[in-house]
DRENVO-845741 format. One line per field, with one value per residue (C-alpha): z, x, y; residue number from 0. Coordinates in steps of 0.5 Angstrom, whole numbers, padded with zeros to 4 digits, always signed. Example, Ala and Ser with C-alpha at 12.3 -4.5 7.8 and 13.67 -1.06 7.14 Angstrom:
REM DRENVO-845741
pz	(+0016, +0014)
px	(+0025, +0027)
py	(-0009, -0002)
nr	(0, 1)
REM end
This chain:
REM DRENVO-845741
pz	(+0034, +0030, +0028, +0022, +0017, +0013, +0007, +0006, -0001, -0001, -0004, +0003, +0007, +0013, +0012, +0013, +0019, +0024, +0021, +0023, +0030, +0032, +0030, +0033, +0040, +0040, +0042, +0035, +0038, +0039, +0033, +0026, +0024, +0018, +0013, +0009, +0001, -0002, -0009, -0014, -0015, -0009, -0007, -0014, -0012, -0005, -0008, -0012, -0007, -0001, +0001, +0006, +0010, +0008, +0003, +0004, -0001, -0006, -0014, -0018, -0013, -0013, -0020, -0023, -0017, -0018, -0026, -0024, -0023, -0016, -0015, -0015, -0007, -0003, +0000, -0001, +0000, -0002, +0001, -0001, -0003, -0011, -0018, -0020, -0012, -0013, -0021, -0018, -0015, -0010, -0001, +0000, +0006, +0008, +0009, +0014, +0020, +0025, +0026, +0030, +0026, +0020, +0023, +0026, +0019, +0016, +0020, +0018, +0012, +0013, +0017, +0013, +0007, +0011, +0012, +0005, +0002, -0005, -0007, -0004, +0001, +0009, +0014, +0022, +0023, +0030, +0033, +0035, +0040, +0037, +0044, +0041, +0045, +0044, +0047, +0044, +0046, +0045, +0052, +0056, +0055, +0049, +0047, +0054, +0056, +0049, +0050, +0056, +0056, +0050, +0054, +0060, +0055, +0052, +0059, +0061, +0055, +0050, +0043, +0042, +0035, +0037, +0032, +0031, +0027, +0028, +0022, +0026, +0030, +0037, +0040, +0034, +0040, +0042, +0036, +0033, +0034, +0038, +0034, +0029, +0021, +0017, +0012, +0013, +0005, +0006, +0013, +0013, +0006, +0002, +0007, +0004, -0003, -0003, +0000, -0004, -0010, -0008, -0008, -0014, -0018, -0013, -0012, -0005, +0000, +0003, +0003, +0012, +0018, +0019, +0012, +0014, +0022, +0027, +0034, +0039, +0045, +0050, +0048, +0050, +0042, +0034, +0030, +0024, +0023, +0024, +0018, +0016, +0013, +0014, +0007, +0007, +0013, +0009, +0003, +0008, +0008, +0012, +0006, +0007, +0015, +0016, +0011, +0015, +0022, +0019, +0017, +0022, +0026, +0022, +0023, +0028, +0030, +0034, +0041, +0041, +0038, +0041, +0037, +0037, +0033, +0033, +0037, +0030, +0027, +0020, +0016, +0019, +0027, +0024, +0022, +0027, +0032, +0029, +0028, +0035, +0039, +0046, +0046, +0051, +0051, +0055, +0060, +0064, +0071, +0067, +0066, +0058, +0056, +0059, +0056, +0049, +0050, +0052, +0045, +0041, +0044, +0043, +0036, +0034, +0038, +0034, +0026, +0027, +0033, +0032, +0031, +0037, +0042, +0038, +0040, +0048, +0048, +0047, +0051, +0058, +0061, +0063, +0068, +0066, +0071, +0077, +0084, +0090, +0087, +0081, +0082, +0077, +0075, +0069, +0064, +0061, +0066, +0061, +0063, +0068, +0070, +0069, +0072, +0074, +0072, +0077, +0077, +0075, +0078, +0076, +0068, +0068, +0068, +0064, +0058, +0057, +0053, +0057, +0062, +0061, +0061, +0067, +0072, +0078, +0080, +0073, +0071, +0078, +0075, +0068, +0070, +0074, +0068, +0065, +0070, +0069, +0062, +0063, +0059, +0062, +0061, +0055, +0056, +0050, +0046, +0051, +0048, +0042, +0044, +0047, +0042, +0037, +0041, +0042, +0036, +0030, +0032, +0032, +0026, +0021)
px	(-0086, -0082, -0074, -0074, -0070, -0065, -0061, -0054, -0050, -0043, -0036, -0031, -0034, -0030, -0034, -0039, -0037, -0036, -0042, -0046, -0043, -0046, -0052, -0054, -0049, -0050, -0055, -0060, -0060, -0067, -0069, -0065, -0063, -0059, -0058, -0052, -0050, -0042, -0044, -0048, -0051, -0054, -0056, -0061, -0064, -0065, -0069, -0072, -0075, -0077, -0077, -0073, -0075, -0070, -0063, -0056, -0051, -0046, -0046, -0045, -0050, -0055, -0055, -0058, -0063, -0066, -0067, -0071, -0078, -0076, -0073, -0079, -0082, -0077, -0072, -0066, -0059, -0052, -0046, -0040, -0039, -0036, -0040, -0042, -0046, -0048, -0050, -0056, -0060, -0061, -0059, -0051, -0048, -0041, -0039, -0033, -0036, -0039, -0043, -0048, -0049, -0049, -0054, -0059, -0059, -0061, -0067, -0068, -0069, -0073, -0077, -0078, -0080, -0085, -0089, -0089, -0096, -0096, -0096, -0091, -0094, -0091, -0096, -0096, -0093, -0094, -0086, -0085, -0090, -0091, -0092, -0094, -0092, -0097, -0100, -0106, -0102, -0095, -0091, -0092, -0086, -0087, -0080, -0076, -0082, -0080, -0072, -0072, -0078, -0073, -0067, -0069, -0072, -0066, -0062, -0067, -0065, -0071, -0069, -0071, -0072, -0074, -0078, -0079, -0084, -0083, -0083, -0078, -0075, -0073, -0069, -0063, -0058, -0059, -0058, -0053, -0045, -0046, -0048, -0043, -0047, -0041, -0043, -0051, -0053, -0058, -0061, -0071, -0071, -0068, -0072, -0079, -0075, -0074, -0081, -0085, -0081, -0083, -0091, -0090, -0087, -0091, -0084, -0081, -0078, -0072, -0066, -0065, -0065, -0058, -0057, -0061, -0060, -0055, -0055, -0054, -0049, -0052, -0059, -0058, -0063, -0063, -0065, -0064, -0059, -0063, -0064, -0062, -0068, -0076, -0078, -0078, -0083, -0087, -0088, -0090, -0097, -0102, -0100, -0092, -0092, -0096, -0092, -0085, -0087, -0090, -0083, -0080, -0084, -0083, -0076, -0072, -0067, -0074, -0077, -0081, -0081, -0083, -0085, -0085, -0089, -0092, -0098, -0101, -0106, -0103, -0102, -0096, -0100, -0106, -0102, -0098, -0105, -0108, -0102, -0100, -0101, -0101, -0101, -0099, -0102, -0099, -0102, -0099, -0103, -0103, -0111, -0110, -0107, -0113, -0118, -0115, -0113, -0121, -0123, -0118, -0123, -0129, -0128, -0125, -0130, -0136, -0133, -0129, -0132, -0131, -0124, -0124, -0126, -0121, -0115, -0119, -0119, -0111, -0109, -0106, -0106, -0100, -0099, -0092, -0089, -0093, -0092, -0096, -0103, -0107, -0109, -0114, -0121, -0120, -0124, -0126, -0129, -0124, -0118, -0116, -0110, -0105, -0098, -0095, -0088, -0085, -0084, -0075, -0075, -0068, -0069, -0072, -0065, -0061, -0056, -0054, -0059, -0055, -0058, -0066, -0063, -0059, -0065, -0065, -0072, -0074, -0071, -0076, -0081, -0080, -0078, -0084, -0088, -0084, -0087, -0095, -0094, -0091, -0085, -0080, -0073, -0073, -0067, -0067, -0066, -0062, -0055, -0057, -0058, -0051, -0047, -0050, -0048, -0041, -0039, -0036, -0040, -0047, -0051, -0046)
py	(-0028, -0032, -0030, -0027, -0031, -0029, -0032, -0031, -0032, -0029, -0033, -0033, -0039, -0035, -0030, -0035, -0038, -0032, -0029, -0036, -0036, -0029, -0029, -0036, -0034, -0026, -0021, -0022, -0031, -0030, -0025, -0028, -0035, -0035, -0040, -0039, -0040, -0040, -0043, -0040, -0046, -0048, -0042, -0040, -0048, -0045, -0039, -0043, -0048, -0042, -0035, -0032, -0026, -0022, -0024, -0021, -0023, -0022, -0019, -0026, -0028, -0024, -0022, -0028, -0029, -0022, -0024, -0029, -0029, -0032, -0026, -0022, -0019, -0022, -0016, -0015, -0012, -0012, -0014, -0010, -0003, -0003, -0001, -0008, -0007, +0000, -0002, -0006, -0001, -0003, -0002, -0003, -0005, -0006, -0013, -0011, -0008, -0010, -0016, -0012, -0006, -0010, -0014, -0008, -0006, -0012, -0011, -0004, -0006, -0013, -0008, -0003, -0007, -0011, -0004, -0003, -0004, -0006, +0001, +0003, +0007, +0005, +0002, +0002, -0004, -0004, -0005, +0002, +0007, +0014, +0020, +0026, +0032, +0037, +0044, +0048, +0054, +0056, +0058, +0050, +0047, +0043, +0041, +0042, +0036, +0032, +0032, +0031, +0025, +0022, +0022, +0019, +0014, +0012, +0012, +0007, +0002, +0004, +0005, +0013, +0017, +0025, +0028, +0035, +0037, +0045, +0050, +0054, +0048, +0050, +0045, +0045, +0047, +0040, +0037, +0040, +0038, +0032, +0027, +0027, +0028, +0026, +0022, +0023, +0025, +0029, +0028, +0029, +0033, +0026, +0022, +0026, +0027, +0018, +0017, +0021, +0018, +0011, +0013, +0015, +0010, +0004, +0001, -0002, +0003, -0001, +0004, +0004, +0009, +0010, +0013, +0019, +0020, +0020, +0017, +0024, +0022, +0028, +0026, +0019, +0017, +0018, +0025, +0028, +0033, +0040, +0044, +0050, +0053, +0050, +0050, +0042, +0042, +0047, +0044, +0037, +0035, +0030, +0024, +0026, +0026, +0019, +0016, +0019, +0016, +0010, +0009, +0011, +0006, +0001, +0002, -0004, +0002, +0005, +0003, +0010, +0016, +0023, +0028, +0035, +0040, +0047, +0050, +0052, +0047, +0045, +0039, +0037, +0037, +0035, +0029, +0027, +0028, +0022, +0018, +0018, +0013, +0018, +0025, +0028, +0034, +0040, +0046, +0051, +0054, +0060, +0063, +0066, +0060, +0055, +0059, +0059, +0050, +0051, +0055, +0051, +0044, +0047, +0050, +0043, +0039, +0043, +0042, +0035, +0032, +0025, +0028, +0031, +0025, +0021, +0026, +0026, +0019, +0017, +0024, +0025, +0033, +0033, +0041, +0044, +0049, +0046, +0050, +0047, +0048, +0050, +0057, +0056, +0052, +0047, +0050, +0043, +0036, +0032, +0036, +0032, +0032, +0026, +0028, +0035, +0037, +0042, +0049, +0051, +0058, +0058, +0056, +0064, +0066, +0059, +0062, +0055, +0050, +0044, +0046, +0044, +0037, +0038, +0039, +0033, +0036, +0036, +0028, +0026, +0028, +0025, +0019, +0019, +0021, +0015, +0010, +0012, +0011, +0004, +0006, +0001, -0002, -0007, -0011, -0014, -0009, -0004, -0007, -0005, +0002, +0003, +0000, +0004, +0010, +0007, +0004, +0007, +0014, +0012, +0009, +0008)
nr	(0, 1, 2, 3, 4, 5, 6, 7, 8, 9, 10, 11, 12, 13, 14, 15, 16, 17, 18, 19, 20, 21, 22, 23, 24, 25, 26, 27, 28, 29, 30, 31, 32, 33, 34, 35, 36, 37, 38, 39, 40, 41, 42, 43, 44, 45, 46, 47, 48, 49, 50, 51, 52, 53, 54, 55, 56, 57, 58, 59, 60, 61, 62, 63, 64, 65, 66, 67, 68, 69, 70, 71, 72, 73, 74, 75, 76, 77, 78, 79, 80, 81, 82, 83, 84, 85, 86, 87, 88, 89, 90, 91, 92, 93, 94, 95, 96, 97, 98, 99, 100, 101, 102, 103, 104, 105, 106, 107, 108, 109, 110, 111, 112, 113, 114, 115, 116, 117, 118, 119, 120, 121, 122, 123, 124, 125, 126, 127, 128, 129, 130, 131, 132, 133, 134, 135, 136, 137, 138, 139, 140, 141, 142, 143, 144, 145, 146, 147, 148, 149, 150, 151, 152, 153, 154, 155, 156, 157, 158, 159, 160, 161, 162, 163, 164, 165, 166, 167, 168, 169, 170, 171, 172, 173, 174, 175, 176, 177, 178, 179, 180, 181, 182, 183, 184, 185, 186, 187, 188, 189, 190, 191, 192, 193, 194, 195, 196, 197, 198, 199, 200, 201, 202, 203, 204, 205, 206, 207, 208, 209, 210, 211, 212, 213, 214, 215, 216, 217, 218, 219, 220, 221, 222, 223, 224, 225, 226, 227, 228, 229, 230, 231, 232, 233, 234, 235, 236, 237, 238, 239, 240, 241, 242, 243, 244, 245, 246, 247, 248, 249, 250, 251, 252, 253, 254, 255, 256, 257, 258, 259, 260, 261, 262, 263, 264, 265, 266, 267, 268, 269, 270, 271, 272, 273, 274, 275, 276, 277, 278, 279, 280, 281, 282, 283, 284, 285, 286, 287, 288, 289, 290, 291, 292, 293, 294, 295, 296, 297, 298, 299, 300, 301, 302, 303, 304, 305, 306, 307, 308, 309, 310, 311, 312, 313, 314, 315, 316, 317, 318, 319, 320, 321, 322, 323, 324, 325, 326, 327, 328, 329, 330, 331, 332, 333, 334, 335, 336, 337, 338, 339, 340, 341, 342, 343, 344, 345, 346, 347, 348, 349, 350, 351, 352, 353, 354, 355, 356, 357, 358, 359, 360, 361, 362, 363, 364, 365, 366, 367, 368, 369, 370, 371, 372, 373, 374, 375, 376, 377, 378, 379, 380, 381, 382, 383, 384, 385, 386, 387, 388, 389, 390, 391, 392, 393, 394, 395)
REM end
């Protein structure tokens, strides 16, 4: 896969040199190459001549290239942070910050702007992996398994984003007061609002993650801030939530998203379901709740069969709270068993929500879990990761 080549124009060549020096020598050496512009003039020849991936510049430079019919389907960023920036309309980055924010957010935007199709809808584009965690039947430990599942990934140097699709969101505790919101403008609802509004008007959607989410330090990956009330996840249809994990996907800032939502079939599940690349579908040794995630696959295998055996062929049954031995028959041949999580007598009694990520058993059998999936370390990227946790409070 070729670097991504980016253009920087901006007048302060001593900006230019540093710049230059970590993208050729730093950990983004084999994933950008930048060629650099300090003269209006020599910078507007250029364009005219080739199109980068992406270009970075200053107000005086980019005015007049964007004017231009040069200047049209190449994406694009501000470098600097005053009205004549803003004025432009479009994505704003601060030039003093640094270089590897700077530059992960640039590939934020370059990858965004690539999954875009030519009318502003969003497209896979295949960098991120989607694992939806899923139970037919409530009571299986559904997102106990995804924030524990997200955390030992981004422990192990993955770039996690955890999605939580619940009307009534149930990990909002793990999610709240340990990421620092400050500074995030509206967090999903503006998301959907800034998605729904680029459908509709056919234009690209370039504006990055980090504006709408924020690194959470105790669950070692990204996040929304939770929301105060579920009226944006009501309002959510099929369109609204393939168009967010498409996005989310597209984003540089994702490895992997695990996603969580409710047992009910909506659109919202519905959606997730066939978008996920995995499912991981979760079942409990408990004799009533078999039979219903028994009844839910036959009454989905007899009204949507070719959706059903769509959703079969990419999921793994996973059993939760497994003790020694299944006291019951599988109602189903396709359910077989592709890992067991054990059983955590003491989490009857937890009045502590920390706790549920704390468990030693429980963190074995995950990384277990982890290894069966084939979800290992990436140390190119693991770097990244840490230092959007460290630096400036996450994604800024």
């Amino acid at each position: 896969m070729r670097n991504l080549q980016i253009t920087l124009a901006v007048a302060d060549e001593q900006y230019i040199e540093p710049f230059l020096l970590y993208a050729r020598t730093g950990e983004f050496a084999k994933q950008v190459s930048v060629r650099a512009f300090s003269k209006v003039e020599a910078f507007l020849a250029a364009m005219g001549e080739g199109r980068p991936d992406f270009v970075l510049g200053e107000p005086d430079f980019l005015s007049p290239w964007l004017a231009s019919e040069g200047g049209k389907g190449v994406p694009w960023a501000v470098l600097g942070g005053g009205e004549e920036s803003i004025a432009l309309g479009g994505p704003v980055l601060l030039p003093f910050q640094p270089l590897n924010l700077l530059l992960t957010a640039v590939m934020d935007l370059a990858g965004s702007a690539q999954a875009s199709s030519a009318n502003g809808a969003l497209t896979l584009s295949g960098k991120a992996e989607v694992l939806a965690v899923y139970s037919a039947a409530a009571g299986a430990g559904k997102t106990t398994v995804a924030l524990n599942l997200a955390k030992q990934l981004g422990g192990r140097g993955l770039k996690v984003f955890y999605l939580n699709l619940e009307t009534v969101d149930s990990s909002v505790t793990f999610r709240s007061g340990s990421g620092g919101h400050q500074g995030r403008e509206g967090g999903l609802p503006e998301l959907l609002y800034d998605l729904r509004a680029a459908r509709e008007t056919g234009e690209l959607f370039r504006s990055p993650l980090s504006r709408y989410a924020s690194f959470q330090e105790r669950m070692k990956c990204a996040s929304f801030p939770p929301l105060d009330r579920p009226d944006e996840l009501l309002q959510m249809d099929q369109a609204d939530t393939t168009a967010l994990i498409d996005y989310l996907a597209a984003s540089d800032m994702c490895d992997i998203i695990v996603a969580d939502t409710d047992t009910e079939s909506h659109e919202r599940s519905e959606a997730l379901l066939d978008r996920a690349d995995r499912v991981l579908w979760m079942l409990t040794d408990d004799l009533l709740h078999l039979q219903k995630a028994a009844g839910w696959m036959n009454h989905w295998e007899t009204r949507q069969p070719e959706r059903f055996y769509a959703l079969l062929g990419k999921s793994h049954f996973i059993v939760n709270r497994y003790g020694d031995h299944l006291e019951n028959t599988l109602p189903r041949p396709e359910i077989r068993p592709f890992a067991f999580l054990s059983y955590i007598p003491s989490w009857k009694y937890v009045s502590r929500e920390d706790v549920l990520l704390g468990s030693p058993i429980f963190q074995r059998d995950i990384l277990a879990l982890c290894e069966q999936l084939g979800l290992g370390e990436r140390g190119n990227r693991s770097a990244t990761g840490r230092e959007l946790a460290q630096a400036a409070g996450g994604w800024q």
